[in-house]
N, C-alpha and C positions, 0 to 999 in steps of 0.2 A: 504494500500500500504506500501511496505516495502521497505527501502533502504538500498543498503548493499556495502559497499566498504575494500580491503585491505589495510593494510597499505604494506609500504617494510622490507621486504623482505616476503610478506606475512603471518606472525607473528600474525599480530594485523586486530583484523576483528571488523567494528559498525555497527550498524546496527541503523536506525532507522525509526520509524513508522509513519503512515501520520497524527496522533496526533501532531507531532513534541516535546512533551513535553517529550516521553519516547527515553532515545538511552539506547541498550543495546550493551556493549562491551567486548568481548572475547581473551582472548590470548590462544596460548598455544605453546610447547616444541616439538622439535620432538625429537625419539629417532633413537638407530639403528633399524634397522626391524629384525636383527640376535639374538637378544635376549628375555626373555620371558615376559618383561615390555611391557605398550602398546605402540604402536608409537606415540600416541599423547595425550596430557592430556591438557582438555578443562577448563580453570577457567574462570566463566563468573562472570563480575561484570555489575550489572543496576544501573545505574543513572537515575535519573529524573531532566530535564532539560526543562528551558523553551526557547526556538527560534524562537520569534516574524519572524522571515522571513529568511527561510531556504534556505538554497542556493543545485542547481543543477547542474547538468553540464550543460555548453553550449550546444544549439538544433544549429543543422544547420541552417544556413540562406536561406528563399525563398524569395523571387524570387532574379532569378541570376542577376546581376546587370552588364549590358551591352552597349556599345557603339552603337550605331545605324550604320549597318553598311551591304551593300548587302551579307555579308557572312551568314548573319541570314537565308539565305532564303536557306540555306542548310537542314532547319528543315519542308521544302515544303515534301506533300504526294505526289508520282507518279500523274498524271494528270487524270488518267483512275480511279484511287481510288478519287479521289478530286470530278469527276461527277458524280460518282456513289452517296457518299456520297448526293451533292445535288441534284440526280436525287430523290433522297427517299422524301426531304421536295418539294413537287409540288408547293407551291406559291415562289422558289426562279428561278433565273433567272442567269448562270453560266457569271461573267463577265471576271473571271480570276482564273487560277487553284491553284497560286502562288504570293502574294504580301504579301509586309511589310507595314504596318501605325506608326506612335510615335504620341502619344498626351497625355492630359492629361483625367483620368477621371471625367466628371461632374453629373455623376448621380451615385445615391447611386444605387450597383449591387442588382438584384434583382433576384430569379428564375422564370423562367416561370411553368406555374400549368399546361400547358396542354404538356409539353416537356422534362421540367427540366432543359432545357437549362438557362444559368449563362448570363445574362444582363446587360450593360452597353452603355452609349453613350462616344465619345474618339473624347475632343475637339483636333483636329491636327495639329499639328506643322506646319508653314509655309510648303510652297511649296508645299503640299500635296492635296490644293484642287479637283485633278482630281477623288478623291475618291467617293464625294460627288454628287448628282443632285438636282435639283429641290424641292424633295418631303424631302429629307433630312435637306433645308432648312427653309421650309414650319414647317418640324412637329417638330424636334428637334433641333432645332438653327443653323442648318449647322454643326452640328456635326454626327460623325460617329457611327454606331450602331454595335454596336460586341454583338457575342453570344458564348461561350464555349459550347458545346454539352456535357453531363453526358460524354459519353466514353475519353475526352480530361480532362474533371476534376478530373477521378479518374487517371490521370498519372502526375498531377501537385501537390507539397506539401501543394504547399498555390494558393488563387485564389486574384487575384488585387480587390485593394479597392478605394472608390473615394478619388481624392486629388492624387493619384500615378503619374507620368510622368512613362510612358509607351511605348514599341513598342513589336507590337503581329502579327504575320504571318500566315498565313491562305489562305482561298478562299476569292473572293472577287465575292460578289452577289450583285441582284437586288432583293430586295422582292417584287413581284408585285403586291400584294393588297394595299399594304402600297404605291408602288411606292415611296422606299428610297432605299439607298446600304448599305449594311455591309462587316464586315468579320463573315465569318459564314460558317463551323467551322472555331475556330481557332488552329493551331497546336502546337503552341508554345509564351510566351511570357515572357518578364522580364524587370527589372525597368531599366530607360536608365540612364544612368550615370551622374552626376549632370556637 
């Protein structure tokens, strides 16, 4: 891998290698273009340098970091796309086409081998218990069960890790084998604001 940045006025060019030890650096002059010299005369010098820990540009930051707040639920799919969606998994059961959860996550995310789908349980914030029943309690402590489906993962930069404080909008199901509820899919998510 090669790194390669200007300086200003574009003058001065480095470049350097994913060895880190080698940077090689170039100037050069420009001329007029109306004469018979060339327009640019390239002198390269290499240095050997060593950079225990090379610095980059800043990466964007994911997940977006957000208030909890009914405007999220702007990121809801049409209702007729939402059953569709779980008409396709047969052991879910449609409780709602549209809702929002905030919690934290308590279990380290996992993929599923027979779907792909991105796993997690999402302890929830006060007031939220209507999300939850019976079997939710029974199997994983009264927490809530989310699933990312492959086609919502490949449009997210990063995927939530345990220990996040969370709020994720989606469909809200029944799985009735299990007899527990999740969000599943979910459409959108990001860290709630401390």
């Amino acid at each position: 891998m090669i790194l390669a940045s200007c300086g200003p006025p574009a003058k001065f060019f480095t470049t350097q290698t994913a060895r880190a030890e080698d940077t090689i650096a170039a100037s050069w002059t420009a001329t007029p273009r109306y004469t018979s010299t060339p327009t640019k005369t390239l002198t390269p010098t290499i240095t050997s340098t060593f950079t225990p820990h090379p610095t980059f540009p800043p990466t964007p930051t994911w997940p977006a970091v957000v208030t909890v707040s009914p405007n999220l639920l702007q990121y809801c799919k049409e209702a007729a796309y939402a059953r569709l969606r779980v008409a396709e998994r047969k052991q879910l059961a449609l409780l709602s086409s549209c809702e929002m959860a905030s919690g934290t996550i308590v279990r380290n995310p996992d993929i599923g081998e027979h779907d792909g789908d991105y796993t997690f349980n999402l302890r929830l914030d006060p007031g939220q218990e209507r999300f939850v029943t019976t079997g939710n309690y029974e199997k994983i402590s009264g927490n809530l069960h989310i699933e990312i489906e492959p086609p919502e993962q490949e449009t997210f930069p990063a995927l939530p890790v345990k220990g996040m404080h969370i709020v994720v909008v989606g469909v809200w199901v029944r799985d009735k084998p299990i007899n527990w509820n999740e969000i599943h899919p979910v459409w959108f998510w990001a860290k709630v604001t401390p």
